[in-house]
C-alpha positions as CSV (number, residue, x, y, z in Angstrom):
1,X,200.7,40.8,232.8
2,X,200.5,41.6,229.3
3,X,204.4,40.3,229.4
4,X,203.7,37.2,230.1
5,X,200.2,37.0,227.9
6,X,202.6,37.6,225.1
7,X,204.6,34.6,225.9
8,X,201.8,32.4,226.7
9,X,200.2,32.7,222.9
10,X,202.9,31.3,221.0
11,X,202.6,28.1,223.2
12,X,199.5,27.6,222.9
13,X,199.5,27.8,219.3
14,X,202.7,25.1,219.9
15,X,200.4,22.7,222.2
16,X,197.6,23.0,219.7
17,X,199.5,22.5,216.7
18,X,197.2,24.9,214.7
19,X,198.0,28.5,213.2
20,X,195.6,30.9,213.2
21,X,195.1,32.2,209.4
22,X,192.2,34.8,207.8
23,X,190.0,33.0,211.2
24,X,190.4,30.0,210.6
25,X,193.2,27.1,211.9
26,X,195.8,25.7,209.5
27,X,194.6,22.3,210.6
28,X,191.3,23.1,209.1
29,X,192.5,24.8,206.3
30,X,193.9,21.5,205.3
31,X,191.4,19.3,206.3
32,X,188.4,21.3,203.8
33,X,191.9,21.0,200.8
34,X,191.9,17.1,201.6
35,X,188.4,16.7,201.3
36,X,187.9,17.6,197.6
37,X,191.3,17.4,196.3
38,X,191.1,13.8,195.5
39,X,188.1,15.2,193.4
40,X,189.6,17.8,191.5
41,X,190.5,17.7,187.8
42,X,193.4,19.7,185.6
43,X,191.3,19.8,181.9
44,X,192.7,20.2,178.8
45,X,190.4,20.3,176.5
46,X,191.0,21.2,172.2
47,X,188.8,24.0,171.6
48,X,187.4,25.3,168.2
49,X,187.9,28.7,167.7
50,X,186.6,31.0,164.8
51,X,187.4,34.5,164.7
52,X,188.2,36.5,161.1
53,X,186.3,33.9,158.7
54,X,189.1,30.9,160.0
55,X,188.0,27.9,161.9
56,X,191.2,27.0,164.0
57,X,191.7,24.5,166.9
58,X,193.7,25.5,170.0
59,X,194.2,23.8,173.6
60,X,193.0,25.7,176.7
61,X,193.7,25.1,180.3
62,X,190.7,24.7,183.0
63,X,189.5,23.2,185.8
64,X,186.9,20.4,187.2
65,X,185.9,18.9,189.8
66,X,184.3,15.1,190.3
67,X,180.3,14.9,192.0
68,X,179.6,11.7,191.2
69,X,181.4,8.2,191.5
70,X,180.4,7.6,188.3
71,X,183.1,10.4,186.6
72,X,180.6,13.2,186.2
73,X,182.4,16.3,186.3
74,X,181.2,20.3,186.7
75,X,183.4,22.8,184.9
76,X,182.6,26.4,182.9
77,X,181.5,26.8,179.3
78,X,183.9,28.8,178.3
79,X,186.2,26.2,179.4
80,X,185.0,22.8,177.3
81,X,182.2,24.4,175.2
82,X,182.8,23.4,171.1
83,X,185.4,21.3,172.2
84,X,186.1,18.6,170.0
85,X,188.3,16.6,172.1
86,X,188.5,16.8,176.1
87,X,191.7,15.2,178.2
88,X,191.2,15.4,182.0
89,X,193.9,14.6,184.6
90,X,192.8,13.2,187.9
91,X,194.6,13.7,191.0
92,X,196.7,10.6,190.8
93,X,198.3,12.3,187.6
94,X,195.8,9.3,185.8
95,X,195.0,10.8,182.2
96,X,191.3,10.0,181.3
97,X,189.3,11.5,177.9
98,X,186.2,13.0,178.8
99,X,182.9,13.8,177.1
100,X,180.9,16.9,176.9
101,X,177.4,15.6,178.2
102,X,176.4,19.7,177.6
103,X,176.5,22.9,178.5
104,X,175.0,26.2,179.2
105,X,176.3,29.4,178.5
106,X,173.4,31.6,180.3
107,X,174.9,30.2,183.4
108,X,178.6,29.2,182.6
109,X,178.0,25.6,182.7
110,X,179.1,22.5,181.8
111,X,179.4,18.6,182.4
112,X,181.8,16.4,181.3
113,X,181.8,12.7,181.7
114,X,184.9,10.6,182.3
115,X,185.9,7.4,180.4
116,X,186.1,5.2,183.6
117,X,184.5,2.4,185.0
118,X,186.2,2.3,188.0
119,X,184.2,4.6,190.7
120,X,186.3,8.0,191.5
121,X,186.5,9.8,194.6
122,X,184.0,12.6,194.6
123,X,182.8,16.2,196.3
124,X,180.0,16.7,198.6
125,X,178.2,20.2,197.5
126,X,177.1,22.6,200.3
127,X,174.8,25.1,200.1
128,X,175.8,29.0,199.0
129,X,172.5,30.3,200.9
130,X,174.3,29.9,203.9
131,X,177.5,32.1,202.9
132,X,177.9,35.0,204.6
133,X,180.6,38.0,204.1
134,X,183.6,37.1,206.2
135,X,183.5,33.3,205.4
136,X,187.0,32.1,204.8
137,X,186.8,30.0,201.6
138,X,189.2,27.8,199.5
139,X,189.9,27.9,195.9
140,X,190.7,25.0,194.0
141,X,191.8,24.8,190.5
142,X,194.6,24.9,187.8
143,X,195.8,28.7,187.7
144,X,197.8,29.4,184.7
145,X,198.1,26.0,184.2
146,X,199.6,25.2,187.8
147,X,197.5,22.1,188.7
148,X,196.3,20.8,192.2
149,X,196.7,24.6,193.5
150,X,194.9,26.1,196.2
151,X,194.2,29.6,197.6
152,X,192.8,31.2,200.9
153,X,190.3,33.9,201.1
154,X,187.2,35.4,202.5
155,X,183.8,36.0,201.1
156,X,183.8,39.7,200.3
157,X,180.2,39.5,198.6
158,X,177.7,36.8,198.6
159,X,175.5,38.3,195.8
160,X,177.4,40.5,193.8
161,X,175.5,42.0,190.4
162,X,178.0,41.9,187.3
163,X,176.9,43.0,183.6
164,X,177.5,41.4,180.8
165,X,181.3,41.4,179.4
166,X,182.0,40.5,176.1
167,X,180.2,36.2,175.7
168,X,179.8,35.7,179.6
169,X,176.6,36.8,180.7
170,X,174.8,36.0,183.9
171,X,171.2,37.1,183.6
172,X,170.0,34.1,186.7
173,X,172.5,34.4,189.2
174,X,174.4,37.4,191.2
175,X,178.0,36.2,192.0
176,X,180.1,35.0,195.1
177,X,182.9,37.4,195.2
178,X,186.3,36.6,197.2
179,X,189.8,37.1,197.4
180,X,190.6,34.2,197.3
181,X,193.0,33.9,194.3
182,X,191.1,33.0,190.9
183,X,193.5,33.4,187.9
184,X,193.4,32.4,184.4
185,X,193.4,28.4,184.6
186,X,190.7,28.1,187.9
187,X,188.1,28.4,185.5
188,X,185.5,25.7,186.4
189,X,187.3,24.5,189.6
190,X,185.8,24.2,193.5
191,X,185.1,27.3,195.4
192,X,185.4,25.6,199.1
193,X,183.7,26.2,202.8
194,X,186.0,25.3,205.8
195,X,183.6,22.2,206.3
196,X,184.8,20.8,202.7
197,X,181.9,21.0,200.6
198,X,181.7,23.2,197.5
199,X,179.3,26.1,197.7
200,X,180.6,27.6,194.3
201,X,182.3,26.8,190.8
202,X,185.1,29.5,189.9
203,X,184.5,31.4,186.9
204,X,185.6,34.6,186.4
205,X,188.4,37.0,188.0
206,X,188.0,41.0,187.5
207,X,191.1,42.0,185.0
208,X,194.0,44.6,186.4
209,X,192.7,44.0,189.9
210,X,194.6,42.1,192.6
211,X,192.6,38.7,193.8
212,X,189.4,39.9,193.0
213,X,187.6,36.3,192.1
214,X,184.2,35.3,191.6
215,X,182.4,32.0,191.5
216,X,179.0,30.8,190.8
217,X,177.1,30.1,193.8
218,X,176.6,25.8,193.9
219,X,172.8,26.9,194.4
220,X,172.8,28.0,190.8
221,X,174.8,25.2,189.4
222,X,173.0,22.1,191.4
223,X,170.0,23.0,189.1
224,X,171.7,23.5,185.8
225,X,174.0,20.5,186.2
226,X,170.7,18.4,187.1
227,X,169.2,19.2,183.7
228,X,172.4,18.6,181.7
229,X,172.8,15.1,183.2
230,X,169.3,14.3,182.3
231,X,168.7,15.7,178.9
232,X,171.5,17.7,177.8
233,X,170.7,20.8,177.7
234,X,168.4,23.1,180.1
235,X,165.0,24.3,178.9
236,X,163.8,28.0,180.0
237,X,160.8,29.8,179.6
238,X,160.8,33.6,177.2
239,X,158.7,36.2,177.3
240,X,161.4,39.1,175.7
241,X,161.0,41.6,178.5
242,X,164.4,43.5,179.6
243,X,164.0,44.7,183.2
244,X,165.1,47.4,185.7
245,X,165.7,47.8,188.9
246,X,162.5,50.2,190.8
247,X,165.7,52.7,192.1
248,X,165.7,54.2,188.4
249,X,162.1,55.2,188.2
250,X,161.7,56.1,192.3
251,X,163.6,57.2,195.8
252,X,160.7,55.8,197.6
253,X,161.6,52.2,198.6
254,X,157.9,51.7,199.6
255,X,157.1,51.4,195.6
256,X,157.2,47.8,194.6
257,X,157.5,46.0,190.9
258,X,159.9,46.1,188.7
259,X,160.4,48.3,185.7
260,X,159.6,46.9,182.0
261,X,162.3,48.8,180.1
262,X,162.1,46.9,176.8
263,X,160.1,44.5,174.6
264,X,162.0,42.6,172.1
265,X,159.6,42.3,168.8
266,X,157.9,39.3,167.5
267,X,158.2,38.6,171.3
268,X,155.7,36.5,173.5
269,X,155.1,40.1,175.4
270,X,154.6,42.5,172.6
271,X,151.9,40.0,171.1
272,X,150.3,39.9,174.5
273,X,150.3,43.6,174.8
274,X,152.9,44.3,177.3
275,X,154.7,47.7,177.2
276,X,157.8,49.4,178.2
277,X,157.4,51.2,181.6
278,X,154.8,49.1,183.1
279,X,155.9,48.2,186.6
280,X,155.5,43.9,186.6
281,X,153.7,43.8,190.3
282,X,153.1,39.8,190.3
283,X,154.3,36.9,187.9
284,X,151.9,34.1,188.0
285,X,150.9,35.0,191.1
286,X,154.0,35.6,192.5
287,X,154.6,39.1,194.2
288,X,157.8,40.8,192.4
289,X,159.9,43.6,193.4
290,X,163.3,44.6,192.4
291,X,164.6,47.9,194.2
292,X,168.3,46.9,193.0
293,X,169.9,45.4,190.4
294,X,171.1,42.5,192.1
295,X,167.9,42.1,192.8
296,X,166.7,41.8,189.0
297,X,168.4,37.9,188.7
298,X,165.9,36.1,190.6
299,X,163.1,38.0,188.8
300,X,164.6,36.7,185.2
301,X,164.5,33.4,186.8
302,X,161.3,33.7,187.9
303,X,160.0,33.8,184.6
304,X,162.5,31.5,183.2
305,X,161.3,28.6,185.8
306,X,157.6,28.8,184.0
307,X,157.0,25.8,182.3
308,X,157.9,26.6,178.3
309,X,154.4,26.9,176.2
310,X,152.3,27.5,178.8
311,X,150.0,30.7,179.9
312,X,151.3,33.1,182.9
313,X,149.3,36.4,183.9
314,X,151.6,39.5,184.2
315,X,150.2,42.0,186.8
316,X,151.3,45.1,186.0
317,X,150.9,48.8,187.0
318,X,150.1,51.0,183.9
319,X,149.7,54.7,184.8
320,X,147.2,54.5,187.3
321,X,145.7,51.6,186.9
322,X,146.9,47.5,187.5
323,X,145.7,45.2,184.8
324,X,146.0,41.5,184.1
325,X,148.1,40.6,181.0
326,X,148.2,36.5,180.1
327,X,151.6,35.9,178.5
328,X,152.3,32.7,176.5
329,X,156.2,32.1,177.0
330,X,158.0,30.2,174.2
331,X,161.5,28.4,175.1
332,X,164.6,30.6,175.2
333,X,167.1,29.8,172.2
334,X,171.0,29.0,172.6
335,X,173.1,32.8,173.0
336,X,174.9,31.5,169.1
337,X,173.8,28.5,167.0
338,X,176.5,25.9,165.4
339,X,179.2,27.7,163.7
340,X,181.0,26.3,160.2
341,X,184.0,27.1,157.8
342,X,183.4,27.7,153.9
343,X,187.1,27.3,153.6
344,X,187.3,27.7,149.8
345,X,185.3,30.8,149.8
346,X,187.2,32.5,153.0
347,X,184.2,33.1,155.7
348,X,182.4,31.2,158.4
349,X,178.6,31.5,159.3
350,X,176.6,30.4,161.5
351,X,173.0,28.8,162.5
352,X,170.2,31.4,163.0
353,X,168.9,31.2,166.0
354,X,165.3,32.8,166.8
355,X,167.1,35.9,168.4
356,X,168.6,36.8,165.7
357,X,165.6,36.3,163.3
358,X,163.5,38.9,165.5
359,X,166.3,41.5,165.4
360,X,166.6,40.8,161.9
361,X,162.8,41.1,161.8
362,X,163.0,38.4,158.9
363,X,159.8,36.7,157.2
364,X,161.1,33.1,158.4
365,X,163.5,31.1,160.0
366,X,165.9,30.1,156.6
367,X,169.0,31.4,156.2
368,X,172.4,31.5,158.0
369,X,174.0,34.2,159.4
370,X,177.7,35.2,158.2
371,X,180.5,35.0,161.4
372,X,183.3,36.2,160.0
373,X,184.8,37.2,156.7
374,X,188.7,36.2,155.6
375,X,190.5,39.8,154.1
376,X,191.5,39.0,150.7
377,X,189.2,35.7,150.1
378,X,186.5,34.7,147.5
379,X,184.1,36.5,149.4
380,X,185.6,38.9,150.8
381,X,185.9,40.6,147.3
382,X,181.9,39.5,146.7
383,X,181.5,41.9,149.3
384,X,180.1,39.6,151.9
385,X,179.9,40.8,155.0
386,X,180.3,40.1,158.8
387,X,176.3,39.9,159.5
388,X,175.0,39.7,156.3
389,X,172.0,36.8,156.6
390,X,172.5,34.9,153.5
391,X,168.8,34.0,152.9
392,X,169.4,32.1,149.1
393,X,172.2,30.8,147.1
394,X,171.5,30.9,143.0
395,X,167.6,29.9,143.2
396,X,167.9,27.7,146.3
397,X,166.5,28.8,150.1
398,X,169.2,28.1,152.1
399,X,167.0,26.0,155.1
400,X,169.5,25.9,157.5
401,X,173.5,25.8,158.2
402,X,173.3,22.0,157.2
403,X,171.4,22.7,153.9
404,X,173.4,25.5,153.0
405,X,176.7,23.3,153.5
406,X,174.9,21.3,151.0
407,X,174.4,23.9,148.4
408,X,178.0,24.9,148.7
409,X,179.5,21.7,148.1
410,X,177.5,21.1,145.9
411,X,179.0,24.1,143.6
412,X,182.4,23.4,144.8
413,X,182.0,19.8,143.2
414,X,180.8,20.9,140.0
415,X,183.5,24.0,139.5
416,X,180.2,26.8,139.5
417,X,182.1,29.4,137.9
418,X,179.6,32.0,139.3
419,X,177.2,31.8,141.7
420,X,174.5,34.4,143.1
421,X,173.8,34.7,147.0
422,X,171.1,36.8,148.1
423,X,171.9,38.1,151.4
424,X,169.7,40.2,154.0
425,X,172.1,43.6,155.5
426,X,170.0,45.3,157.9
427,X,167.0,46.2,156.3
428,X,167.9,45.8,152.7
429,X,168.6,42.7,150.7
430,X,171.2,42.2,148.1
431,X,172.8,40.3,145.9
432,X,176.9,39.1,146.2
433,X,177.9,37.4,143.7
434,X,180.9,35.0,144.5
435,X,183.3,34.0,141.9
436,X,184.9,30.8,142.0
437,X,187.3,31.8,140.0
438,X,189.2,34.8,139.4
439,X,188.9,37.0,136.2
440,X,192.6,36.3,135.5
441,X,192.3,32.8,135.5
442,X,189.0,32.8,133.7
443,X,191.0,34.6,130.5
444,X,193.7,32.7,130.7
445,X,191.3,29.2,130.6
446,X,189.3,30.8,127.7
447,X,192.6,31.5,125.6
448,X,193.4,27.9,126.1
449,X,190.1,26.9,125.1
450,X,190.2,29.1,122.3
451,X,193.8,27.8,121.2
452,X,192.3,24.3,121.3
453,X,189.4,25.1,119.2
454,X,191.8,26.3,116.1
455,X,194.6,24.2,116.2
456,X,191.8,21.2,115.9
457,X,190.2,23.9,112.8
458,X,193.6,23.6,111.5
């Protein structure tokens, strides 16, 4: 018997025509691929780049896919954000431009729109609540640069926690983790169910490991992408509260809450009196409990989701008592404002954003905040430094990034041999004084002038 059940499998894999692979048929495999490859995009966009006081311009590599007919198209920040120029390829190999309709880097998100007017073939999103460890999944993309590729994989994790790692952070979501391949170049493309609908965008692959892949679940991004399309941008509520999971203060899983750990200050909570180890029982009425950290997304979320400027009650456990705290949330500001090069001067800075004025603890909003610093430029040997807070330049308040471009030109017109910049460095201001130009040249003009002065004596 068991001789001729090892003959009888290979022809009935023969009379079905399918191959078994990771649980799942190769006829279905290619089905899902078929579904949502007519909707996948190769994008190459020109990214602007500062790092070291330099603006530069480089091309990266990244995918899209298509969810509308009209040529809306869901990628990653880090793929198209600051690009000044986006070229998508369809499927057909048809190259289209493409503009950035916004992004988000809280969530690694962004939507482009293509320059068609013809309608495009498009994805039909699924649903990531339904994943389940085990799923066999597709991933879509352009790894290393190799377009219309696809891998096969399994869900290993549907919510997996991940920290933050150097500009990708993730405080509203836990990750989809496969091993389903996800290299340098999937960035942005489909993650894909066996039904062919996408249930999560790729985004980030764990370095030195061997296919370890994660995406953001579509749940997550069906939101986001919903505000870009209508305004731009996506709006959340701030209170400046950092949170921990209840497993740090307790063993006893029948202890509820999560664990105030920090209060930013200036923040909506310190001015309404919260404090660091209250336990948050209730948010607007809403019962909260976080007894692991990948439980803590949904709680930042939860207090993101309140509508921005308006009043929520904090219920929290404070020694032995539970009290009533009414917290006021304002909107949370952009990760990093608008960046700019001083080119003649050697450094880049960039717009303040309201973070950075609380942990600056300065008296206002004015004032831009220095990026980087060019070794050997004009103000490099001021002494300007990486995160100095230029606050003045001569007797001017610099307002913003766009009025302190305006002071600079303004001295780069007129050939300001000196000028004065007051500059906050942690707690202590100072002055840098930037010379335009250098003492060598500045004796070598005056003996000029001088030279002219007595031959016209003579």
């Amino acid at each position: 018997m068991r001789r001729v059940a090892w003959y009888i499998a290979p022809l009935l894999v023969l009379a079905t025509g399918c191959v078994t692979t990771g649980g799942a048929t190769q006829r279905t495999v290619i089905r899902a691929k078929d579904r949502v490859a007519p909707a996948l995009v190769h994008i190459r966009p020109v990214k602007q780049v500062f790092a070291q006081g330099k603006r530069e311009e480089i091309l990266v590599l990244g995918s899209g896919f298509i969810i509308s007919p009209d040529g809306y198209v869901v990628t990653n920040e880090h793929v198209v954000g600051e690009a000044s120029f986006v070229e998508c390829v369809l499927s057909n190999k048809e190259e289209v431009e493409a503009e950035v309709v916004g992004a988000d880097r809280y969530t690694d998100l962004a939507v482009l729109k293509l320059a068609s007017d013809d309608p495009l073939p498009f994805v039909k999103l699924g649903s990531s609540s339904a994943l389940e460890s085990g799923q066999t999944v597709l991933a879509l993309g352009s790894p290393h640069g190799l377009a219309r590729s696809v891998s096969l994989g399994i869900v290993s994790v549907t919510d997996r926690y991940l920290e933050e790692q150097d500009d990708v952070v993730s405080p509203y979501n836990n990750w989809i983790q496969t091993d389903a391949a996800i290299n340098r170049g999937n960035s942005g493309g489909p993650l894909v169910n066996l039904k062919g609908e996408v249930v999560g965008v790729n985004a980030r692959m764990l370095v030195g490991a061997e296919n370890v892949g994660f995406a953001i679940p579509i749940d997550t991004a069906r939101d986001v992408v919903d505000q870009i399309i209508k305004q731009g941008r996506v709006s959340r509520s701030w209170v400046g509260v950092t949170v921990q999971e209840m497993r740090r203060k307790t063993n006893d899983p029948s202890v509820r809450g999560v664990i105030i750990a920090d209060i930013e200050p200036l923040s909506p909570a310190q001015e309404a009196g919260l404090k660091p180890g209250d336990i948050i029982l209730s948010i607007a009425g809403t019962l909260t409990n976080a007894r692991f950290e990948e439980d803590l997304p949904a709680i930042r979320k939860l207090v993101a989701d309140i509508p921005v400027g308006s009043e929520a009650v904090f219920r929290v456990a404070r020694g032995d008592e539970e009290i009533d705290v009414a917290v006021t949330t304002e909107e949370r500001s952009d990760l990093k404002g608008d960046e700019l090069e001083f080119e003649e001067w050697g450094f880049t800075a960039s717009e303040l954003t309201p973070e950075m004025v609380r942990r600056a603890q300065l008296p206002g909003r004015t004032g831009v905040a220095v990026s980087g610093v060019q070794v050997g430029g004009i103000a490099f040997k001021a002494g300007l430094q990486q995160g100095d807070i230029v606050l003045k330049m001569d007797d001017a308040v610099a307002d913003n990034l766009a009025g302190f471009r305006r002071l600079y030109e303004e001295r780069i017109a007129s050939s300001q041999r000196l000028v004065m910049m007051v500059v906050q460095r942690g707690a202590v201001s100072r002055f840098v004084l930037i010379k335009q130009t250098s003492e060598d040249e500045a004796d070598v003009e005056m003996e000029q002038e001088g030279e002219g002065e007595n031959s016209h004596v003579e």
